[in-house]
C-alpha positions in Angstrom: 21.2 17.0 -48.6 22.5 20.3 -49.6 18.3 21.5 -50.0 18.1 20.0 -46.1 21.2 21.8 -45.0 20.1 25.7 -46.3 16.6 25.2 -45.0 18.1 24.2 -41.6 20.5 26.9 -41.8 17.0 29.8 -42.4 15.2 27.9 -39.9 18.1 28.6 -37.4 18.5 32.0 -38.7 15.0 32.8 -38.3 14.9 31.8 -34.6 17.7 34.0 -33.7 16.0 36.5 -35.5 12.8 35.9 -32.8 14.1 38.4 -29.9 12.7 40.9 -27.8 13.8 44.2 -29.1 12.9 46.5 -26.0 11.5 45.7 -22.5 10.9 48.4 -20.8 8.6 48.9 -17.1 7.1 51.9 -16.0 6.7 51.0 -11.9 4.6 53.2 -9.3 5.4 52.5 -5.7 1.5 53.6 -4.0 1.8 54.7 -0.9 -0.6 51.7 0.9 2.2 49.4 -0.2 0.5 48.5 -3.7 2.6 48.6 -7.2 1.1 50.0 -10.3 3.4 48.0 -13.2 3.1 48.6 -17.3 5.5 46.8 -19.3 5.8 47.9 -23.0 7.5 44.8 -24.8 9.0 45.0 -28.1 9.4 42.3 -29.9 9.8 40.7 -34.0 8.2 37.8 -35.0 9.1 35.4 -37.8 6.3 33.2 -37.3 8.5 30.6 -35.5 7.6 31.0 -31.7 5.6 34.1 -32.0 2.6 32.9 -33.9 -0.2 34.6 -32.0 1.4 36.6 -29.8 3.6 36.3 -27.1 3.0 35.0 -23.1 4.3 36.4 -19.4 4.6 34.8 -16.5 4.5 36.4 -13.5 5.0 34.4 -10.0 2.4 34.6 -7.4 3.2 32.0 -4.8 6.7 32.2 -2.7 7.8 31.1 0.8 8.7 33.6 3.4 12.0 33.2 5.7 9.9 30.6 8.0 8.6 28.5 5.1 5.1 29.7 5.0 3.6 30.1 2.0 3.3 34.4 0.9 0.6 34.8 -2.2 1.1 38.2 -3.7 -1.9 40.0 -5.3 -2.0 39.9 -9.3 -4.7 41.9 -11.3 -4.3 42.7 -14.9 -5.5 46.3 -15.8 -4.7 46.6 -19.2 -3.2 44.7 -22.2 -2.2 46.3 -25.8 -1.0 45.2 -29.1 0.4 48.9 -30.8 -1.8 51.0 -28.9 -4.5 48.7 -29.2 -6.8 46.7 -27.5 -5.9 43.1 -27.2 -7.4 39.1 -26.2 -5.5 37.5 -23.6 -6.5 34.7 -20.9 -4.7 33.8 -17.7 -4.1 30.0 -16.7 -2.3 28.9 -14.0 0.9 27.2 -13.6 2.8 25.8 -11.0 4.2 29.0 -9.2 1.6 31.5 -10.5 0.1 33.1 -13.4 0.8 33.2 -16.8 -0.9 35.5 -18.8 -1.6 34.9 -22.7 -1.5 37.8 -24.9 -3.6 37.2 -28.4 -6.3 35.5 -29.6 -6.6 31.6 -29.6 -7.5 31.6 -33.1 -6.1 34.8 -34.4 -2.5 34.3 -36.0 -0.2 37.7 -36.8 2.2 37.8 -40.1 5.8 38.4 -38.7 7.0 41.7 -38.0 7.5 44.1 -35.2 4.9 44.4 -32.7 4.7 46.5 -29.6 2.8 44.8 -26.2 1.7 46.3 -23.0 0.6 44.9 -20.0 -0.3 46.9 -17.4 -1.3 45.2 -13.8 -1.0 45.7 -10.0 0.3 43.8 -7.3 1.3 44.0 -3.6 2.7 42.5 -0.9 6.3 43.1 -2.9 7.8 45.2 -0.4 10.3 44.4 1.9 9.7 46.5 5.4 13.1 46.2 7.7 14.2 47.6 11.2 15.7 50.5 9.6 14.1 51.3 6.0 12.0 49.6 3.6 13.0 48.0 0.5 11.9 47.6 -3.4 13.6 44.3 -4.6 12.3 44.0 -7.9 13.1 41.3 -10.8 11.6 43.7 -13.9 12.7 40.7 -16.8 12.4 37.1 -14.9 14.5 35.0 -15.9 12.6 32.7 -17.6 12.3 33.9 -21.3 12.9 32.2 -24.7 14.4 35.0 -26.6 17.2 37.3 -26.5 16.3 40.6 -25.2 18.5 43.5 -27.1 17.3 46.3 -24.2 16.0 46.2 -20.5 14.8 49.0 -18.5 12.7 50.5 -15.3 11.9 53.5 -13.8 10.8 53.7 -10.7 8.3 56.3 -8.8 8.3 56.2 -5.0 5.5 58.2 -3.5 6.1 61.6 -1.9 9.6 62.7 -0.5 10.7 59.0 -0.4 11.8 59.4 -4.1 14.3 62.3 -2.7 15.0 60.2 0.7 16.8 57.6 -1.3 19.1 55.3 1.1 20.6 53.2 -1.9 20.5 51.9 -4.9 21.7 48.7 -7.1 21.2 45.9 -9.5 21.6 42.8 -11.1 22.5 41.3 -14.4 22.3 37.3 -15.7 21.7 34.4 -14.8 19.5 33.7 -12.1 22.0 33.8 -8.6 24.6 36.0 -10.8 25.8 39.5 -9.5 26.8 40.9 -12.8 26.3 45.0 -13.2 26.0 45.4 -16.6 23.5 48.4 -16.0 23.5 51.7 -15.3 21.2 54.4 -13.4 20.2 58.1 -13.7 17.5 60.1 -11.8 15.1 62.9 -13.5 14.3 66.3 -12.0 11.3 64.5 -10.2 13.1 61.8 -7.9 12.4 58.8 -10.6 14.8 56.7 -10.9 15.7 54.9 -14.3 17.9 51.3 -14.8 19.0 50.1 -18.0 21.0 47.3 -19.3 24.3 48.1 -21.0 24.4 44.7 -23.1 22.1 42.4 -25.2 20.8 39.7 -21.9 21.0 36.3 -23.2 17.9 33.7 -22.8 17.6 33.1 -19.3 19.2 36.1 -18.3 17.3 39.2 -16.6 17.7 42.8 -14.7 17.1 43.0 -10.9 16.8 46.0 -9.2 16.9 47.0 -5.4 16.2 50.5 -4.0 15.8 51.4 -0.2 14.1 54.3 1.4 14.1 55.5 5.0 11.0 54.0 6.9 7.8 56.2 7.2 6.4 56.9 3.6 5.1 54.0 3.1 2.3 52.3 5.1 3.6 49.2 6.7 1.0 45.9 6.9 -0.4 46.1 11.0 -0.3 42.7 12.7 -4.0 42.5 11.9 -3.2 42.8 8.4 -0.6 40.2 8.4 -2.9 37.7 10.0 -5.4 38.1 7.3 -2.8 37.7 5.1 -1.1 34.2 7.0 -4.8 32.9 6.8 -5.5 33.6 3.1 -2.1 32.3 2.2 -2.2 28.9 4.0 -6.3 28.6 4.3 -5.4 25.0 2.5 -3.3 24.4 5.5 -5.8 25.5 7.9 -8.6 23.7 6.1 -6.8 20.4 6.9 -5.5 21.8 10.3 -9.4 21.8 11.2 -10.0 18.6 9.6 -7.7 16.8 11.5 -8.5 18.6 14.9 -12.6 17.5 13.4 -11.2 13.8 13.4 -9.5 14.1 16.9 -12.7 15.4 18.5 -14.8 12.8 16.5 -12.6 10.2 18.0 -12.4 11.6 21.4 -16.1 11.7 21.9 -16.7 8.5 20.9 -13.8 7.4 23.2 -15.5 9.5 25.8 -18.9 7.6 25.2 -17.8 4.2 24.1 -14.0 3.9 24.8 -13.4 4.5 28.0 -12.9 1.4 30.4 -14.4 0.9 33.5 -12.6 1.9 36.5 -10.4 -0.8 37.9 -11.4 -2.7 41.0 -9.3 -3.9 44.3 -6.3 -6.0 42.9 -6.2 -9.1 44.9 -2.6 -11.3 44.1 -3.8 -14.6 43.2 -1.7 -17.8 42.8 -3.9 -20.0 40.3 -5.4 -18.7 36.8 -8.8 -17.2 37.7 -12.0 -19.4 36.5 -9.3 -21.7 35.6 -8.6 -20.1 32.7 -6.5 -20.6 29.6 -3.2 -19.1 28.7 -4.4 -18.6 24.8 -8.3 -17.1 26.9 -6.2 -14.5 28.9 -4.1 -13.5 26.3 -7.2 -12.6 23.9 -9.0 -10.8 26.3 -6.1 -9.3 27.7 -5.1 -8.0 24.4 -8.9 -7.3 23.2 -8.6 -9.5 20.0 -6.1 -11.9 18.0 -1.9 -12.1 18.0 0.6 -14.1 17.2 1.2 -14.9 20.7 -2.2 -16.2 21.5 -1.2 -19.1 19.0 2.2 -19.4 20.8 1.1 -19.8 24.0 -1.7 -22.3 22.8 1.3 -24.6 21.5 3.3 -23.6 24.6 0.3 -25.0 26.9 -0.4 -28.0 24.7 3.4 -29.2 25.1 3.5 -28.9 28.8 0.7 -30.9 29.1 2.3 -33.2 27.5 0.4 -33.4 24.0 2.9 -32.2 21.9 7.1 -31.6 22.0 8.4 -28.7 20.3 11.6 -29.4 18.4 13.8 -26.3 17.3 16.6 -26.9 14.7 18.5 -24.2 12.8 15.8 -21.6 13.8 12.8 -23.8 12.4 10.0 -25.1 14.6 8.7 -28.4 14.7 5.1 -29.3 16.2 5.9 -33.1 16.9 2.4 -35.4 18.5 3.5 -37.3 21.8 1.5 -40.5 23.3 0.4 -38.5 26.1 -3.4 -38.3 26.5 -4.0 -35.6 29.0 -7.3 -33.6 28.3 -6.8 -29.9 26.2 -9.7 -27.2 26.3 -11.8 -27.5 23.4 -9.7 -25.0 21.3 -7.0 -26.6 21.5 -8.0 -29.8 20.9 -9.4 -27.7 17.4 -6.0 -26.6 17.0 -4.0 -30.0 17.5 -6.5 -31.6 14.8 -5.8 -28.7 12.3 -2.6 -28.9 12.3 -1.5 -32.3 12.6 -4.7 -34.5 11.3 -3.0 -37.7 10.8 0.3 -36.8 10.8 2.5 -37.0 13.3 4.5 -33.6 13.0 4.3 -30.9 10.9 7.2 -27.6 10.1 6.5 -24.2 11.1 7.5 -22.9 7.6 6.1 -21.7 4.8 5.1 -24.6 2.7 2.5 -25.6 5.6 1.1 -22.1 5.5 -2.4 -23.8 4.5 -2.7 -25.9 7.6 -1.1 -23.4 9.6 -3.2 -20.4 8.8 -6.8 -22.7 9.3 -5.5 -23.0 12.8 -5.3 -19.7 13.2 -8.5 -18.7 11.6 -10.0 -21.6 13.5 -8.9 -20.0 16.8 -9.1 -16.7 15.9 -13.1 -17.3 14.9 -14.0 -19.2 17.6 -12.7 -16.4 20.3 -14.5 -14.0 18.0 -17.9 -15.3 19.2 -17.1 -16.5 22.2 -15.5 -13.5 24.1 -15.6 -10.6 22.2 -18.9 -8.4 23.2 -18.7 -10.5 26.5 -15.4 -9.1 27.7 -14.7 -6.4 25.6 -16.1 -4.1 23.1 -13.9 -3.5 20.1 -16.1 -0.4 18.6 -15.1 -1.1 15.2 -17.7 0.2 13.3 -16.6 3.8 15.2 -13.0 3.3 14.1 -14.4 2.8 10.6 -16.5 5.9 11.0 -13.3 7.7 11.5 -10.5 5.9 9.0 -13.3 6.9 6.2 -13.6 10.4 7.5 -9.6 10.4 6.9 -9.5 9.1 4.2 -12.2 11.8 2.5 -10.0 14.8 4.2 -6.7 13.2 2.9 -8.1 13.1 -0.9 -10.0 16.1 -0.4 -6.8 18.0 0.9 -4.7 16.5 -1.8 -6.9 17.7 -4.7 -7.3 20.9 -3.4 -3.3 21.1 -3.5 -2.9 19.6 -6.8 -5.2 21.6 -8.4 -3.6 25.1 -7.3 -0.3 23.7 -8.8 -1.9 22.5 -11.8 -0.7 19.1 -10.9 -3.9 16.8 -10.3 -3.1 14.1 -12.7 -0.2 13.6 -11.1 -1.4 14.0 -7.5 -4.4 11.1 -8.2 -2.1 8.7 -10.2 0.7 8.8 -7.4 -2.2 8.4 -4.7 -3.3 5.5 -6.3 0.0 3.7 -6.7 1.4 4.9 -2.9 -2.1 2.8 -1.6 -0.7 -0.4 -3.3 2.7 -0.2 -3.4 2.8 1.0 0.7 1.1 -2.4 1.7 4.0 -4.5 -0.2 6.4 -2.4 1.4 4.9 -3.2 4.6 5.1 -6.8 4.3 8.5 -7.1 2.7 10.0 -4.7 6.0 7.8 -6.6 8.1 9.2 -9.5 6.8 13.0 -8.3 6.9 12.3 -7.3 10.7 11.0 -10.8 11.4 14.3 -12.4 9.6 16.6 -10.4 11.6 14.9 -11.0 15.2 15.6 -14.4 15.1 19.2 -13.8 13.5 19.7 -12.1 17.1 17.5 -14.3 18.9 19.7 -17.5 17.2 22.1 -19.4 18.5 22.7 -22.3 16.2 23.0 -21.7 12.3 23.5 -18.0 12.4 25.4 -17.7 9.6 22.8 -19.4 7.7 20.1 -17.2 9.1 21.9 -13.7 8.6 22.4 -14.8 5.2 18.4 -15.1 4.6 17.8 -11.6 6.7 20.9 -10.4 4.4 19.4 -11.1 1.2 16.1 -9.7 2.4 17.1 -6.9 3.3 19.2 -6.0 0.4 15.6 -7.2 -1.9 13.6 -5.2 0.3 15.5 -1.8 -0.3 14.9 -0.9 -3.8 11.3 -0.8 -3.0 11.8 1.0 0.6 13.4 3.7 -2.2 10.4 3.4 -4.5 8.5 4.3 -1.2 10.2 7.5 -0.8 10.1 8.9 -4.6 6.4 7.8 -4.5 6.6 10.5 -1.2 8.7 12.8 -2.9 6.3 13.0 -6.0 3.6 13.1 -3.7 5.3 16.2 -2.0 5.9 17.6 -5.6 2.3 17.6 -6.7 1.0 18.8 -3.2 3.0 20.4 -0.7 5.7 19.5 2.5 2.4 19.6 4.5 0.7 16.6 2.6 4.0 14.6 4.1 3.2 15.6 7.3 -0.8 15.0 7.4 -0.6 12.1 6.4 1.6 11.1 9.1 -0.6 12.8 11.6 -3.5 11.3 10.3 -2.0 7.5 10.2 -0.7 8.5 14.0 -4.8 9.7 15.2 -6.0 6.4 13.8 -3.5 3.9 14.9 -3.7 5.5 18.4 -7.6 5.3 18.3 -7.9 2.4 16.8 -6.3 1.0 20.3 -8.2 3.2 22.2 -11.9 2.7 21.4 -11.2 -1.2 22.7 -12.8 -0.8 26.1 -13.3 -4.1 28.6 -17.0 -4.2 29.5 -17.7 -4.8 33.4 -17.8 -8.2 33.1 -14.6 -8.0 31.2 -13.4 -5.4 34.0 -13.8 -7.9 36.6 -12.2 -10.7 35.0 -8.9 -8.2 34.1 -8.4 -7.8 38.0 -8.4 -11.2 38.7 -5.8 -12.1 35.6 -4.1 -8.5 37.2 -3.9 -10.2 40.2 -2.2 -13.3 39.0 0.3 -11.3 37.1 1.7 -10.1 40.2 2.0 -13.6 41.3 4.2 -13.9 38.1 6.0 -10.7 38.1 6.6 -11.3 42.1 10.6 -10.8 43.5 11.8 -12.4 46.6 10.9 -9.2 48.3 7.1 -9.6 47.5 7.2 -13.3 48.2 8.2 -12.6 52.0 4.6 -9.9 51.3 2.4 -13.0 50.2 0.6 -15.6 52.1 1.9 -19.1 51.7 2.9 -18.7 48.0 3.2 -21.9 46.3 7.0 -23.4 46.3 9.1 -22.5 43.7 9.8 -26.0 41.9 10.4 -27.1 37.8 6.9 -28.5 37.6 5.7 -24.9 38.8 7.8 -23.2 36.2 6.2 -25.6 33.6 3.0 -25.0 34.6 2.7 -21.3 34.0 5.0 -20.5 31.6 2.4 -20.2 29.2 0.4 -17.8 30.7 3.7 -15.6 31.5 4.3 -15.8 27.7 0.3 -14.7 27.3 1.0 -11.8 29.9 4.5 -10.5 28.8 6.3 -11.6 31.5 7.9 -14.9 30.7 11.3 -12.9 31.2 10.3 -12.1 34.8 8.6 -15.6 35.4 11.9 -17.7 34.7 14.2 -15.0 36.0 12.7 -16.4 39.2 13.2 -20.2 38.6 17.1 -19.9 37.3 18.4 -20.7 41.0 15.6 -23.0 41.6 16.7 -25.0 37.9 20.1 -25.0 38.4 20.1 -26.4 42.2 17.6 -29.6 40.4 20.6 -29.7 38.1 23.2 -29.8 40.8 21.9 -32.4 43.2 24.1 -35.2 42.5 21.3 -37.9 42.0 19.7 -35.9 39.7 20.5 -35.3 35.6 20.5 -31.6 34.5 17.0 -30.3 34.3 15.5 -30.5 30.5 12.2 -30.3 29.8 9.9 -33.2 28.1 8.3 -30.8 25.8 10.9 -29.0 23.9 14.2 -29.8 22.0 16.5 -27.0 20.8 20.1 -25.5 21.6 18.3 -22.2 23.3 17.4 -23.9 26.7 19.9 -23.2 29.7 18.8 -23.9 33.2 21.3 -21.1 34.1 19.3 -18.2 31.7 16.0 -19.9 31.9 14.7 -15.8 30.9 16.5 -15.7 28.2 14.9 -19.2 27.1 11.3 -18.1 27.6 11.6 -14.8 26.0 13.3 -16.3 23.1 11.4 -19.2 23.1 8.1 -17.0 23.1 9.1 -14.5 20.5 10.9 -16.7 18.4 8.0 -19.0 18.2 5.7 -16.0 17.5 7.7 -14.9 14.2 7.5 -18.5 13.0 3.9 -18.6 13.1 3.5 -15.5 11.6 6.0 -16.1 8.4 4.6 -19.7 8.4 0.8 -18.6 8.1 1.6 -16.4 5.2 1.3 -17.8 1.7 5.2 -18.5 -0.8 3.9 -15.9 -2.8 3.0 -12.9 -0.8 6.3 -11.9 0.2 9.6 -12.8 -1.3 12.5 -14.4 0.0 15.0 -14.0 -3.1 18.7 -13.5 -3.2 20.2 -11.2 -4.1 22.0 37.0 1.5 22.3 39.0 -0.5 21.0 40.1 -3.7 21.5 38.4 -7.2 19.9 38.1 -10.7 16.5 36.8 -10.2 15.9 37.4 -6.8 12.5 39.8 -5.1 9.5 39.9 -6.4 8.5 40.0 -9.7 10.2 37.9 -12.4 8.9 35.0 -14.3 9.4 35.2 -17.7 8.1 34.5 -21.1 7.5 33.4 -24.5 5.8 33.4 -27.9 2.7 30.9 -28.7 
């Protein structure tokens, strides 16, 4: 133990002994803004950290006061080991370059060695209303060893040197004000800081010196363009791929999208070409919805076919004795659903049955209307999704790779693709839970306890969502956040956009446009209309379905509440209540608030109903300081 404890004790003493004895840099401020920089570094090695030599990093990459990204020049012009020539390679790292001084292969015996690196920058000015500025971090803050001496001189060009506004410093930690330093000038204007202690790791010297304006060329607005280009052409690049997408899409909206002009609206009473509520609401809304299923059990239960039962928020599809002929889908839909039973739940456990409905009516409106009535151009929307999906990946690499961070960037690219579509069901599915906790009216404590519990499942992974941005942000940039929004936001609104009606489907819009009105139409535009049909329960039946396939069911039964209520009233009469449903929503005295309940209610059942138990889950449960300007970085030994 003893033998363990003395070799601990030499190894500890023989990192302490690693330190940087001297670190001194010779600075020239050029005239056209440029800075001429040669460090001389001494340092002893014990062959613990310093094996090869030693490494500085130097920062390229910074954000200016509006969050744009400012790359300063780097070029190395010279590197020595005691007056001699010396191997070194540059990699980069995250915020710019860090330069290696030795040979890979070549290992020194410990001593004292002397290194120099001579390079030169720009870009490190500061150029203000009323003088320019040298802010200058000569250490960084970043290295491993102690360093016994710092110091700088600096050489401003021509009579700036003897112009001098002010001058000051900087001692510590990075952020600290300490002024352990001190300053003298030479007969020739240079000016000279040097520590007045030993700086611990992670401690450096910053200096500042200001001059009046005019002795140094300021960057022209020319200049400072080239420079915004250069230092966000990675931003540009997908700037111009996005604007490439948004033309792409607009000319094939411009050749394939747009719809055909609308003709004369005529106000019809009757569906036109005796239409279907579940037809119109496909072609209406150029493909498949919830709500074309709705209203197709809406339409089959005022005809008599079927009784929809509500109780505690669950639906109930019960077959009646009544005959009376459906269209052909629906007769498809009836047999899918019930077969030989009698009734079946709107849950979950029927999601089989449920969902071949839907594929059965989804398939057969497929080939029967779509290239008829409309055109949804989805091979074009393709087209585009793939094109954003190349400049998102593209962009992304590009980013990673100038923060050496490309591993990372493709690994959380992979995971945000899958986890994103869970997270989509499970808030989709939390929305759902708390629509019909407001839409309920019976067994709401029941219900909020379901959306509760969802909710408080769903937000672990709404978190994992954002880290997953976060580290995307990490490896990439702020920008990556905000083009991938953009480019989700292009495609969602085109892939609306390129469903264009053709003429045919033109001229059968107007007539269902003109039937809306009918639906839509207040006692002001009935007085308008030519013998409109008499307001009367059976009417209200009739057409609820299509005002639920239109979006108007609100409208529809705001205009029968008067008429359902009087029925109720006249003394030989029982309150109205309708043959074809059973719940605690209906009121003859909000017969809107019924329909748009009813409609949107029933909606959310058949979508959580037509999605497998296992797919989503419904468990429980200013000024200056150390470290600031340009410059800085740090070091080490390898």
């Amino acid at each position: 133990m003893l033998i363990f404890f003395n070799l601990f004790l030499l190894y500890s003493f023989a990192l302490a002994d690693e330190r940087i004895l001297s670190l001194h840099s010779d600075i020239i401020v050029h005239e056209d803004a440029t800075i001429t920089v040669r460090e001389t570094i001494k340092v002893r090695s014990e062959g613990i950290r310093i094996n090869r030599g030693i490494y500085r990093d130097f920062p390229t990459r910074y954000k200016d006061i509006f969050g744009n990204r400012y790359v300063v020049g780097f070029t190395v012009l010279d590197v020595l080991r005691d007056g001699n020539s010396e191997l070194y390679h540059i990699e980069n790292i995250s915020n710019g370059k860090r330069i290696y001084i030795g040979g890979k292969n070549t290992f020194i015996p410990p001593g004292e060695y002397t290194y120099t690196l001579a390079y030169k920058t720009n870009r490190q000015l500061g150029f203000f209303k009323d003088h320019d500025e040298f802010y200058w971090n000569v250490t960084g803050n970043g290295w491993d060893f102690l360093i016994d001496s710092a110091s700088a001189t600096v050489a401003l060009p021509g009579e700036a040197s003897k112009n001098i506004i002010s001058t000051d410093g900087y001692t510590g930690l990075f952020g600290a004000k300490g002024k352990d330093f001190k300053t003298s000038v030479d007969p020739y204007g240079h000016i000279t800081f040097m520590t007045t202690r030993t700086l611990n790791e992670n401690e450096g010297l910053t200096i500042v010196i200001s001059w009046p304006k005019g002795f140094i060329v300021e960057p022209d607005i020319i200049a400072n363009m080239k420079y915004f280009f250069s230092d966000n052409e990675k931003i540009l690049i997908a700037i111009l791929g996005l604007v490439l997408i948004l033309l792409y899409y607009m000319a094939v909206w411009f050749k394939f999208g747009r719809d055909p002009k609308q003709g004369i609206i005529v106000t019809r009473y009757t569906p036109p070409e005796n239409m279907q509520p579940t037809v119109m609401r496909y072609i209406v809304n150029m493909g498949y919805d919830d709500k074309v299923f709705a209203s197709a059990l809406i339409n089959m239960a005022v005809k008599g076919r079927i009784k929809i039962i509500e109780e505690s928020d669950i639906y109930t599809i019960r077959r009646r004795s009544d005959t009376t002929p459906l269209a052909s889908e629906e007769e498809k839909i009836l047999k899918k659903l019930l077969d030989s039973q009698n009734e079946i739940r709107l849950e979950e456990t029927n999601h089989v049955k449920i969902n071949s409905a839907i594929d059965e009516l989804r398939n057969s409106f497929s080939l029967k209307f779509e290239k008829i009535y409309f055109i949804s151009n989805l091979k074009y929307f393709l087209i585009g999704l793939l094109l954003t999906l190349g400049m998102l990946i593209a962009n992304g690499i590009l980013e990673a790779i100038s923060k050496e961070r490309l591993p990372v960037f493709l690994f959380i690219s992979l995971w945000l693709t899958v986890w994103s579509f869970g997270v989509a069901a499970l808030v989709s599915e939390t929305v759902k839970r708390w629509k019909r906790v407001l839409r309920s009216k019976s067994g709401k404590s029941l219900s909020s306890g379901g959306a509760a519990s969802m909710t408080f499942f769903t937000i672990p992974f709404v978190l994992g969502e954002i880290f997953g941005l976060c580290v995307l942000w990490f490896s990439t940039s702020l920008f990556m956040i905000f083009f991938l929004i953009a480019s989700i936001s292009i495609n969602y609104l085109f892939g609306q956009l390129l469903k264009a009606p053709t003429r045919a489907g033109r001229t059968i819009l107007d007539a269902i446009e003109g039937f809306k009105r009918f639906l839509v139409a207040t006692e002001k535009d009935r007085l308008n209309m030519l013998n409109p049909p008499a307001r009367t329960p059976e009417l209200f039946e009739k057409y609820l379905p299509y005002a639920l396939a239109l979006n108007v069911e609100q409208e529809w039964a705001d205009q029968f509440s008067e008429v359902l209520s009087a029925f109720s009233a006249e003394p030989a009469r029982a309150a109205y209540s309708s043959g074809w449903y059973s719940g605690s929503s209906f009121s003859s005295m909000a017969a809107g608030d019924f329909a748009s309940s009813l409609g949107s209610s029933l909606s959310g059942s058949i979508s959580s109903s037509s999605t497998a138990p296992g797919s989503s889950s419904g468990s429980s449960g200013g000024g200056g300081s150390s470290g600031g300007g340009g410059g800085g970085g740090g070091g080490g030994g390898w």
